[in-house]
ZAMARGU-4260 file (C-alpha; in steps of 0.2 Angstrom, whole numbers, plus 5000, padded with zeros to 4 digits):
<rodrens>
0) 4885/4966/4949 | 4876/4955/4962 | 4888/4942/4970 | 4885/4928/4982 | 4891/4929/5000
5) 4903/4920/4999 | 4911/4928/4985 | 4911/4944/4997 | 4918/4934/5010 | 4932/4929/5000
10) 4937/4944/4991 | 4938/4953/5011 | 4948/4938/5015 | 4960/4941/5001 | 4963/4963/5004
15) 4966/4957/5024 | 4976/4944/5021 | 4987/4955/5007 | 4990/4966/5022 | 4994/4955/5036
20) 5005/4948/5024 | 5013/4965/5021 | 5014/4968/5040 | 5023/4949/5042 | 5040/4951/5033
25) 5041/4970/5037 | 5052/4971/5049 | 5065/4964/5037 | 5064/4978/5028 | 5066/4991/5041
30) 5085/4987/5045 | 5093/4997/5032 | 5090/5003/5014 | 5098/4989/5004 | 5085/4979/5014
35) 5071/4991/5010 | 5075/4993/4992 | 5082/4977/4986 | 5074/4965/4997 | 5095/4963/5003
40) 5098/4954/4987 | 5095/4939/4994 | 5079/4933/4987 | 5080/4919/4972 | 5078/4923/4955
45) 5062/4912/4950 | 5051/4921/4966 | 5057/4940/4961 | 5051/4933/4943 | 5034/4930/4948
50) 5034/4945/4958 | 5041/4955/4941 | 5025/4946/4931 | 5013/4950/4944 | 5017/4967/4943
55) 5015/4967/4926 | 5000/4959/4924 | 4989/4975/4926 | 4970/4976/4925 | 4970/4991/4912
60) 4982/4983/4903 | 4973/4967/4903 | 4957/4974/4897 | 4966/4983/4883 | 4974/4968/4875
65) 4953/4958/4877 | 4952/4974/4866 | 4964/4971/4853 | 4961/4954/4852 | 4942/4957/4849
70) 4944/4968/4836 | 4963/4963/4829 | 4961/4944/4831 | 4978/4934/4832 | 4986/4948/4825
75) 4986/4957/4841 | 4999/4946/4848 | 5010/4959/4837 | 5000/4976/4844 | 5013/4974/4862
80) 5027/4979/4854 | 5019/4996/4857 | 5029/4992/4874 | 5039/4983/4867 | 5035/4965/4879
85) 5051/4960/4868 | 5062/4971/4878 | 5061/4956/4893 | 5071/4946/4878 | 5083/4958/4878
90) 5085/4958/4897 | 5086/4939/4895 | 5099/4938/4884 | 5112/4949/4891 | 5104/4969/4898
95) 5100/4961/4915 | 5117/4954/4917 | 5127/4971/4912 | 5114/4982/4922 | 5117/4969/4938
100) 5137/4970/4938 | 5134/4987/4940 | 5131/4981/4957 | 5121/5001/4962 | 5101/5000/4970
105) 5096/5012/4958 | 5097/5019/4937 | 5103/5036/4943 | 5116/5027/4956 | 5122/5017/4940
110) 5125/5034/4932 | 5141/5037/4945 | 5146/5022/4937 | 5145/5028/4920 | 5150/5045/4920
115) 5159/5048/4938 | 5156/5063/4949 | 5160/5079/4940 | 5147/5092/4934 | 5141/5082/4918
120) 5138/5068/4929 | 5129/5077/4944 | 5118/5083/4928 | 5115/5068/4920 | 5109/5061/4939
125) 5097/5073/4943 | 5090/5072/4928 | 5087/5055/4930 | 5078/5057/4945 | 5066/5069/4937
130) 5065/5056/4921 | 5060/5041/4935 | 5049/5052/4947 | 5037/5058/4928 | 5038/5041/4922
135) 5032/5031/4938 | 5018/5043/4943 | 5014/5042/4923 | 5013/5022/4928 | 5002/5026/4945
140) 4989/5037/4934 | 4987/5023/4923 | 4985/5012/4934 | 4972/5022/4946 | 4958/5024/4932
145) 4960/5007/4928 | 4957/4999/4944 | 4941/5012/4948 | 4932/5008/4930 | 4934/4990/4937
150) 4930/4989/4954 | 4915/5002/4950 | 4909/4987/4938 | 4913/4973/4948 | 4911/4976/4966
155) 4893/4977/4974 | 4896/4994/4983 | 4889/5008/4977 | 4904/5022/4975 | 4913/5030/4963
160) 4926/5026/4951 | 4937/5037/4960 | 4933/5031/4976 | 4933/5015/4972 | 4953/5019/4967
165) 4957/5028/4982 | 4951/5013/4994 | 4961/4999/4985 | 4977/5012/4982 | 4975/5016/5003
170) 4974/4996/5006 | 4986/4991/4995 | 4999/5006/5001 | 4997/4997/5021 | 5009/4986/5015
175) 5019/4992/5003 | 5026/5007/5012 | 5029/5000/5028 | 5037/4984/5020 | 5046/4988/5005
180) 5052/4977/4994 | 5050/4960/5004 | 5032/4964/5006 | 5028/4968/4988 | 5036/4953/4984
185) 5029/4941/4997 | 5012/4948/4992 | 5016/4947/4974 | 5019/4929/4975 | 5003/4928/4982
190) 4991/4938/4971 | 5001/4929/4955 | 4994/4912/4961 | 4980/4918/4965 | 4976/4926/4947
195) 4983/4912/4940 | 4970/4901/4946 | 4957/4915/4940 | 4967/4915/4923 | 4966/4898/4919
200) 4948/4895/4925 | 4941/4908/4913 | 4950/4901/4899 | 4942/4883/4902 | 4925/4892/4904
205) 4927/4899/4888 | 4934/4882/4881 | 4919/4874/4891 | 4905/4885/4883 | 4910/4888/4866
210) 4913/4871/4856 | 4926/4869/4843 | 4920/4878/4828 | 4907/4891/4834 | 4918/4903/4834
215) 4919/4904/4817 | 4904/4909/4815 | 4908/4926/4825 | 4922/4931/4817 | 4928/4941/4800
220) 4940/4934/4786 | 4958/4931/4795 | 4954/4934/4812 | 4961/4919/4819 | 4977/4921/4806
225) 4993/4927/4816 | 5003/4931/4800 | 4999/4948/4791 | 5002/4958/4778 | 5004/4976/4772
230) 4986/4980/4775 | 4976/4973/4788 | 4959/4967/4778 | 4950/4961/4792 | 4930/4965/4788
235) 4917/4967/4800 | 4906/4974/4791 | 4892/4960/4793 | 4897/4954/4811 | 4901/4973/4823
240) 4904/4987/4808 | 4909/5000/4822 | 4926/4989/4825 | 4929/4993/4807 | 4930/5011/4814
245) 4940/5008/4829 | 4953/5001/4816 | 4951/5016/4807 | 4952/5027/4825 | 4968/5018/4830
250) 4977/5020/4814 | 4982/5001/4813 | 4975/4996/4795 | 4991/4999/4787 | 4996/4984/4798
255) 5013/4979/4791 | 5021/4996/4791 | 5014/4997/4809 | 5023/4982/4814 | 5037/4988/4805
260) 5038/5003/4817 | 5034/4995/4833 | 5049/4983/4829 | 5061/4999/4824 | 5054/5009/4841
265) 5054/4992/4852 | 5073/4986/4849 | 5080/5004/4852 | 5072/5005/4869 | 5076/4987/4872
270) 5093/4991/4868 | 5092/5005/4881 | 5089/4993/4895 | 5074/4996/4906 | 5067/5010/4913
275) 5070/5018/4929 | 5054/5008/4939 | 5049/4991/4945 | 5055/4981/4930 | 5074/4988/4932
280) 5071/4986/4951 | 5068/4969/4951 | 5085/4964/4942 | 5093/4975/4955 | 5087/4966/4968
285) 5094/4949/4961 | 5107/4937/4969 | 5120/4942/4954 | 5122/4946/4935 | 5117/4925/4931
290) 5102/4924/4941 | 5097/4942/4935 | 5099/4935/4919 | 5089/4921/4921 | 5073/4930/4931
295) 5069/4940/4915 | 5070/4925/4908 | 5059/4917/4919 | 5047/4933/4916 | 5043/4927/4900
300) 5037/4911/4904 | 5026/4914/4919 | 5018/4930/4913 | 5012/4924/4895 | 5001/4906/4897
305) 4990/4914/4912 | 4989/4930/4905 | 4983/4926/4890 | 4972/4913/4895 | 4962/4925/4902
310) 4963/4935/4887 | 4956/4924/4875 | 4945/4918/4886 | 4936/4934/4889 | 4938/4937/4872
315) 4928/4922/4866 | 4915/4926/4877 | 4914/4942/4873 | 4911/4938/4854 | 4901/4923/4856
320) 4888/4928/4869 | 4889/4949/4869 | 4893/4952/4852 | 4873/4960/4849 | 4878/4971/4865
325) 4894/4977/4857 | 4888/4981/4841 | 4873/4993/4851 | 4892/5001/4859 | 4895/5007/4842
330) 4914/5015/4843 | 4912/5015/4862 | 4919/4999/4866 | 4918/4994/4883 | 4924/4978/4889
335) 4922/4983/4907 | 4902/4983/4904 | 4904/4966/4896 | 4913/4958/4909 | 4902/4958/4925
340) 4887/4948/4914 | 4898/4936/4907 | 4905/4931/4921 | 4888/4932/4933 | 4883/4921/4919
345) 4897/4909/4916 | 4906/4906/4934 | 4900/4897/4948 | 4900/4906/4967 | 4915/4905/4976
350) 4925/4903/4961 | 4918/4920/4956 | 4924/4926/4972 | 4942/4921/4969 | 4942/4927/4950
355) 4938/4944/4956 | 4951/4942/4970 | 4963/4937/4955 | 4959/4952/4944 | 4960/4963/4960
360) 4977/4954/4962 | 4982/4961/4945 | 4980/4977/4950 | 4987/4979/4967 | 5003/4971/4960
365) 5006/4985/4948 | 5003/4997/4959 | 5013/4990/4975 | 5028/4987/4963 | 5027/5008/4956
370) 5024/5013/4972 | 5038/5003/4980 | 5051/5009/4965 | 5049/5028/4969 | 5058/5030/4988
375) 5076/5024/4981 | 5076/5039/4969 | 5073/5050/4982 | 5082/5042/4998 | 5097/5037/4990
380) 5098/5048/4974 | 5094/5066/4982 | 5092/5064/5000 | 5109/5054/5004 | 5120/5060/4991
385) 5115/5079/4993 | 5108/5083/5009 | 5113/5069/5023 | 5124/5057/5017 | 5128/5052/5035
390) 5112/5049/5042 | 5105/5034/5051 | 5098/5017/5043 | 5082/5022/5051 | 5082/5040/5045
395) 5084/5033/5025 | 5070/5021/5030 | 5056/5033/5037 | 5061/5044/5023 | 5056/5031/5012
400) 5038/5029/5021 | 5035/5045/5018 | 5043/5046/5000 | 5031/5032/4997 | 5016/5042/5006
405) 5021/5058/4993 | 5021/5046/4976 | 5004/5039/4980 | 4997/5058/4985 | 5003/5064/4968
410) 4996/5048/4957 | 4980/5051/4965 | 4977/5071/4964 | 4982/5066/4946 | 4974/5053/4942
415) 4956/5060/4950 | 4956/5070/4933 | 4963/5060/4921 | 4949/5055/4909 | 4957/5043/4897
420) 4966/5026/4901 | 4972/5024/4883 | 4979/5042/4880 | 4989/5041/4897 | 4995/5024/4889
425) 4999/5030/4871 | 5010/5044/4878 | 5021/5034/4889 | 5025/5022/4877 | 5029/5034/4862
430) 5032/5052/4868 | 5042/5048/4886 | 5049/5035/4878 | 5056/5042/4866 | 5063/5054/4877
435) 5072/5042/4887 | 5079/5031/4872 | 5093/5042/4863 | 5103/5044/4881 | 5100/5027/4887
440) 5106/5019/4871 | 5121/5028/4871 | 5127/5027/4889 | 5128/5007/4884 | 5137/5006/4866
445) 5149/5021/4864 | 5163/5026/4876 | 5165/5046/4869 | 5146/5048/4877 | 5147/5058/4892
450) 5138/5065/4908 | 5132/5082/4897 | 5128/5073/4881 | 5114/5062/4893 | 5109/5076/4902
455) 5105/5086/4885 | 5098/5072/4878 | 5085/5070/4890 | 5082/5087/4893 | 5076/5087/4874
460) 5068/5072/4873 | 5057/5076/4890 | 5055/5096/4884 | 5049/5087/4865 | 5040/5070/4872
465) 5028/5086/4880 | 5025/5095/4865 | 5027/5085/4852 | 5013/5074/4852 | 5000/5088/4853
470) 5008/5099/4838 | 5009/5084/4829 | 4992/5077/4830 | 4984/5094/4827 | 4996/5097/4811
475) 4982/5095/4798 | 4992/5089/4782 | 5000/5075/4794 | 4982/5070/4800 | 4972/5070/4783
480) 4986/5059/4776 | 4986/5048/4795 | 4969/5046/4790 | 4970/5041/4772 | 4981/5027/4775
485) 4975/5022/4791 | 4992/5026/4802 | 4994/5029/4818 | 5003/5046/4821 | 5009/5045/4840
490) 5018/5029/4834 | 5022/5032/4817 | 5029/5051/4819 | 5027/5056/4837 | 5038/5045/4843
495) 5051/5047/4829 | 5052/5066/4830 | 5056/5065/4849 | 5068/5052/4847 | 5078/5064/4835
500) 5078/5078/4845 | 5086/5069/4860 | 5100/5061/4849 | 5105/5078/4844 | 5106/5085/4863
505) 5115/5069/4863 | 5129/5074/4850 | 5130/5091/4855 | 5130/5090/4874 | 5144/5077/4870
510) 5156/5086/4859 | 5155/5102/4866 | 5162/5096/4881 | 5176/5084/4885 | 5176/5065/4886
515) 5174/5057/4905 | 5189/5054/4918 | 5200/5041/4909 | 5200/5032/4925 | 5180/5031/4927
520) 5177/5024/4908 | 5190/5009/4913 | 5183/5004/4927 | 5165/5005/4919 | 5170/4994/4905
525) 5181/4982/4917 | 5163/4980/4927 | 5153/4979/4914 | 5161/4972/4899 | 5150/4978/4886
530) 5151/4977/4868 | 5150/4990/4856 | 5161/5006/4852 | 5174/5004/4866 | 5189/5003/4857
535) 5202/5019/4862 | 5194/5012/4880 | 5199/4992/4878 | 5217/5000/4874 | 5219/5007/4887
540) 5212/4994/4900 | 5226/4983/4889 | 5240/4993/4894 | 5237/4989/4910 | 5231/4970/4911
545) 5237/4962/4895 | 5224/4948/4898 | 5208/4957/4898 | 5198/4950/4885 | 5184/4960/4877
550) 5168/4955/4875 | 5164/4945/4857 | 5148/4941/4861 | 5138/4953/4850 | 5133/4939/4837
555) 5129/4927/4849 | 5119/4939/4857 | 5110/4945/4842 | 5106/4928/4836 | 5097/4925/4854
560) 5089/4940/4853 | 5081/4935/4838 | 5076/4916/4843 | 5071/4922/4858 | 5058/4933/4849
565) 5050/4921/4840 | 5050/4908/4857 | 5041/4923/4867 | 5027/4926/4853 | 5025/4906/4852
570) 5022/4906/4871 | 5009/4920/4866 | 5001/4911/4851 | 5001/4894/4862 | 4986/4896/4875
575) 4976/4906/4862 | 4977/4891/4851 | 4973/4880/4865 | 4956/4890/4870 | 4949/4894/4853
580) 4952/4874/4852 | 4965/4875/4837 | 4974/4861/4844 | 4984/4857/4829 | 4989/4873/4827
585) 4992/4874/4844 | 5003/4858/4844 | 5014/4867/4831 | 5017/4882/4841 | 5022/4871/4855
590) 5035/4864/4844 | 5041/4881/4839 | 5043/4885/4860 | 5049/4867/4862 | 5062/4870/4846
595) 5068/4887/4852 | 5069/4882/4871 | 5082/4870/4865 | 5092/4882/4855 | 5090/4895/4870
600) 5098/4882/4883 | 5114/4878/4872 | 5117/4899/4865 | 5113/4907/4883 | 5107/4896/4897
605) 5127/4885/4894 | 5135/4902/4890 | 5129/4911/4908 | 5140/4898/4916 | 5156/4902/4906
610) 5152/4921/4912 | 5152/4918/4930 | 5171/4920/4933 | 5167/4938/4925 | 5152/4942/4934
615) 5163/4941/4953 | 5171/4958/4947 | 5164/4968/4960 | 5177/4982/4965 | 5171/4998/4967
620) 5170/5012/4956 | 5186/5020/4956 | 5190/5037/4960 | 5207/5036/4954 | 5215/5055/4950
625) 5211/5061/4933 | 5220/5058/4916 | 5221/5063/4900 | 5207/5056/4892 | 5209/5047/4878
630) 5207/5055/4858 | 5191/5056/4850
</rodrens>
C-alpha cells in the first residue's frame, strides 16, 4: 500500500508517543505491586472503561466481525455470543460487584477466599494459574497473527508478517512491562480516542459514497433483516456464490438452533464471571464493588457505536466497490486484501494516517492489556505465596518485568507457527471455555463446592478442551450429519462434551472429599453476599448476627440481565442502521436503547446505591480455627 508522507509521519508519531507515554506514568507503578497490578485502585471507573474497550477492540477481531457481517448481514449481531459479548451485561448487573468485594489482585487470589488454605484449596490455586497462563498466551497467539496479516497489508515496509508482529509486540511491550497497569491504561485512553476518530470517519466515508438505496442492489434476500429464523435462507447465489459456501463451511445455516446454543453456552460462562485476564483485571483495579459495577457497564456503551461503525462501514465498502474482487476469492475470503484499496481509494492523506494509527491502536491495546494481566499470576500467585513471601516491593516488581518479558517470548515462539487466526479463535471460545465453565459456575452459586471438586473440575475440562475438539471433528457420523444440516460441531457439540466432563470432576472431587472450614464459607458469603444455594451457610452466619439479611435480589437480577440484553444489541443494531442509511429503523432502535436505558437507571443504577452500606465489608478473610462443617 503506497501512503503519503504525512501518513508515515503520523503513524511514527503515534508508536513514539505510545511509548513516551508508557515511560511518563511509570514510575507510579514501580512502588509496589498493588500499584503495578491494579493501577492502586485509585483510577476512576469511566477511564479504566475505556481502557477495558480498547483492549477489546482488537484488529483480528475486528476483521472477523467485517466478515460476518459481509456474509451474515444484520444477523451477525447474534454471531458474538460465540464469546459471549453479553457476558459484560452480566458483569454490569451484579458479577463485577461480587468479584470486587472480594477485595484480592487476582482470580487465583480470590480462590483463598473461597476455599481457604488447606490442600483442596492449594489445588484449586495452582490450577488456576496454569488455567490463566494457557488462556492468556492463547489470547497473545491470537492476537500476534492478526496484527502481522495487517501490518504486512497496510504498512509500506517490505517485511514479513511475522516480522511485521514482532516489531509492534517489541514496541508495544516498552511500555507495558516497565509501566504496568498505569501505562496500559494512560495509553489505552489514548489509542481508544484515537481509533475512535478512525471508527467514525470510515462509517461516514461509507455513508458519503454509497447513497441511500444502493446497497440493495448488492445484497441477498434478508440481509439487512436482524430477526431470524430456524434456517438462515440468505442466497447469494447471483451476487458472491462462494459465501453461500462459507455458510456451509462455518456451519451457521441452521441459524436458530445456532443462536439457541450460543445463548445456552454464553449465560453459563457469563454466569461464571470473567476469566482470569484483562477483563477480570480491570474490575479489580476499580475504586469499589459500585464503580466496578458501573465500568462494565460503561464497557458497553463506549465499545459498541465506534466499533461497529467501523464495521459496517468497511462492510459497505466491501460489497459495494469490491464485491467483483470477492467473488474472484472464491471461499478464501480475505478482507485484509480488500482493505488497503478501499481505503487508498476512499480516505484523504493525513486522515489515512491517523486511521491506520487507529487500527494499530486496536491492536496494541489488546496486546498491552494480555500482556499486562500475566505477572500477577506469577508474582503474587506463585512467587509470593510459595517461594518468598517476604521479599521486597522492588523484588515483586522486577519480577514482574521479567514475567512480562517470559509471556511475550512464549506468545511469539507460538504464535510464529500458528497458521490459522480463526482456528486459534474457535478453540478459546468452545474448548477452553468450556473447560473453565463447570468450576467457575459452581464456586459462585453452591456452598457444598469445595477446593477439590474445582481443581477436578478443571483438570477435566482443560485434559477434554485438548482432546475433544479433534476426536470430535474427525468422528465421521457426527460430521456427515454437521454437514447435512449445516451445524457447527466445535459449538454445537465440542463445547457441550467438555462442559460435561468438567461438571463431573466437579461432583466427584466435591463428594469424595469434605466440605470447606465452616469458618472460611462464612466469611465468603458475609463478603460477598451471593445468591444461590447458600442455605446450611446463611444458618449458620444467623446464629451468629441475627441481622444479616441475605441476598433477594436474584429476580431483580435476572430481569436486568435480560433488559440489559436487548439494550446491548440495540446499541449494536443502532450505528449499523445509521450507516446503511436506515434511519427509520435506526430511530427505532434508539428508542429501544433510550427505552431500556430508563428501565436500567431505576432496576440497577438506583439499586447500587442501596448496596453501598454492603459493599464497605471489607475484613479480611478469616482464619478462624476449624469447625464442624455443616451437613450435606
Amino acid at each position: 500500500m503506497h501512503l503519503h508522507l504525512i501518513d508515515i509521519v503520523i503513524i511514527i508519531a503515534y508508536l513514539v508517543l505510545s511509548v513516551l507515554i508508557g515511560y511518563w506514568v511509570s514510575h507510579r507503578a514501580s512502588r509496589d505491586i498493588k500499584a503495578y497490578f491494579l493501577g492502586g485502585n485509585v483510577m476512576p471507573w469511566y477511564i479504566l472503561g475505556i481502557s477495558n474497550a480498547s483492549g477489546m477492540f482488537d484488529i483480528s477481531g475486528t476483521m472477523l466481525l467485517v466478515y460476518w457481517m459481509f456474509v451474515y448481514g444484520l444477523k451477525s449481531v447474534w454471531i458474538p455470543w460465540l464469546w459471549p459479548t453479553f457476558n459484560q451485561v452480566f458483569l454490569m448487573v451484579y458479577m463485577s460487584t461480587w468479584l470486587r468485594r472480594s477485595n484480592v489482585m487476582t482470580g487465583a487470589e480470590w480462590i483463598q477466599t473461597r476455599f481457604g488454605k488447606g490442600r483442596g484449596a492449594q489445588l484449586a490455586h495452582i490450577i488456576v494459574v496454569i488455567y490463566a497462563f494457557i488462556s492468556i498466551i492463547g489470547f497473545f497467539t491470537y492476537g500476534f497473527k492478526g496484527i502481522g496479516k495487517f501490518a504486512a497489508t497496510f504498512l509500506p515496509w517490505h517485511l514479513s508478517v511475522n516480522q511485521y508482529a514482532l516489531l509492534l509486540i517489541a514496541i508495544t511491550a516498552l511500555y507495558v512491562i516497565k509501566g504496568g497497569m498505569f501505562s496500559v491504561v494512560i495509553t489505552e485512553v489514548l489509542q481508544f480516542c484515537i481509533l475512535s476518530v478512525a471508527s467514525f470517519a470510515v462509517g461516514i466515508i461509507a455513508m458519503m459514497k454509497v447513497a441511500p438505496g444502493t446497497l440493495q442492489h448488492f445484497i441477498p434476500a434478508g440481509w439487512d433483516n436482524i430477526f431470524f429464523g430456524w434456517h438462515l435462507n440468505m442466497d447469494w447465489s447471483h451476487l458472491v456464490p462462494s459465501a453461500n459456501a462459507r455458510v456451509a463451511q462455518d456451519g451457521y445455516g441452521l441459524f436458530g438452533f445456532f443462536v439457541m446454543m450460543l445463548l445456552f453456552k454464553g449465560i453459563l460462562i457469563s454466569a461464571a464471571g470473567p476469566a482470569p485476564n484483562y477483563d477480570m483485571q480491570r474490575v479489580l483495579s476499580c475504586k469499589n464493588p459500585r464503580e466496578a459495577s458501573m465500568m462494565s457497564g460503561w464497557v458497553n456503551v463506549v465499545l459498541t457505536f465506534p466499533r461497529y461503525f467501523l464495521i459496517t462501514g468497511l462492510t459497505v465498502l466491501a460489497l459495494v466497490f469490491f464485491s467483483d474482487q470477492i467473488r474472484t476469492m472464491g471461499t478464501n475470503m480475505d478482507f485484509e486484501r480488500i482493505l488497503p484499496s478501499a481505503l487508498a481509494l476512499f480516505v484523504p492523506a493525513g486522515l489515512l494516517g491517523v486511521l491506520i494509527a487507529g487500527l494499530l491502536a486496536a491492536y496494541m491495546s489488546n496486546f498491552a492489556a494480555t500482556v499486562n494481566a500475566a505477572p500477577p499470576y506469577f508474582v503474587n500467585d506463585i512467587y509470593k505465596r510459595f517461594i518468598n513471601p517476604h521479599a521486597s516491593p522492588k523484588t515483586y516488581v522486577r519480577l514482574s518485568y521479567l514475567s512480562s518479558f517470559v509471556v511475550v517470548l512464549i506468545g511469539v515462539l507460538l504464535g510464529w507457527y500458528v497458521t490459522s487466526v480463526n482456528n486459534v479463535v474457535i478453540w478459546i471460545v468452545t474448548a477452553l471455555w468450556g473447560g473453565y465453565t463447570a468450576s467457575n459456575v459452581l464456586k459462585w452459586y453452591w456452598w457444598r463446592f469445595n477446593g477439590y471438586g474445582y481443581f477436578w473440575g478443571m483438570v477435566a475440562g482443560m485434559s477434554s478442551a485438548m482432546t475433544i475438539p479433534t476426536l470430535v471433528t474427525r468422528f465421521a457420523p457426527l460430521q456427515n450429519f454437521a454437514h447435512a444440516h449445516s451445524l457447527n460441531l466445535e459449538v454445537s457439540v465440542g463445547f457441550g462434551l467438555v462442559f460435561l466432563l468438567s461438571l463431573i470432576g466437579c461432583f466427584l472431587g466435591t463428594y469424595l472429599t469434605a466440605p470447606e472450614d465452616e469458618a472460611v464459607l462464612k466469611e465468603f458469603y458475609r463478603r460477598v453476599r451471593p445468591w444461590g444455594f447458600w442455605g446450611p451457610i446463611l444458618k449458620k452466619v444467623r446464629q451468629e448476627d441475627p441481622s444479616f439479611q441475605k441476598n433477594q435480589d436474584f429476580f431483580r437480577d435476572m430481569f436486568n440481565v435480560v433488559v440489559g440484553i436487548v439494550w446491548q444489541i440495540a446499541l449494536v443494531a443502532l450505528p449499523i442502521y445509521i450507516v446503511t442509511w436506515r434511519l427509520r429503523t435506526a430511530a427505532i432502535t434508539f428508542a429501544v436503547v433510550a427505552i431500556t436505558s430508563i428501565i436500567l437507571k431505576f432496576t440497577w443504577y438506583n439499586h447500587l446505591k442501596d448496596l453501598e452500606h454492603i459493599n464497605q465489608y471489607s475484613a479480611p478473610a478469616s482464619a478462624a480455627p476449624e469447625t464442624s462443617p455443616p451437613a450435606n
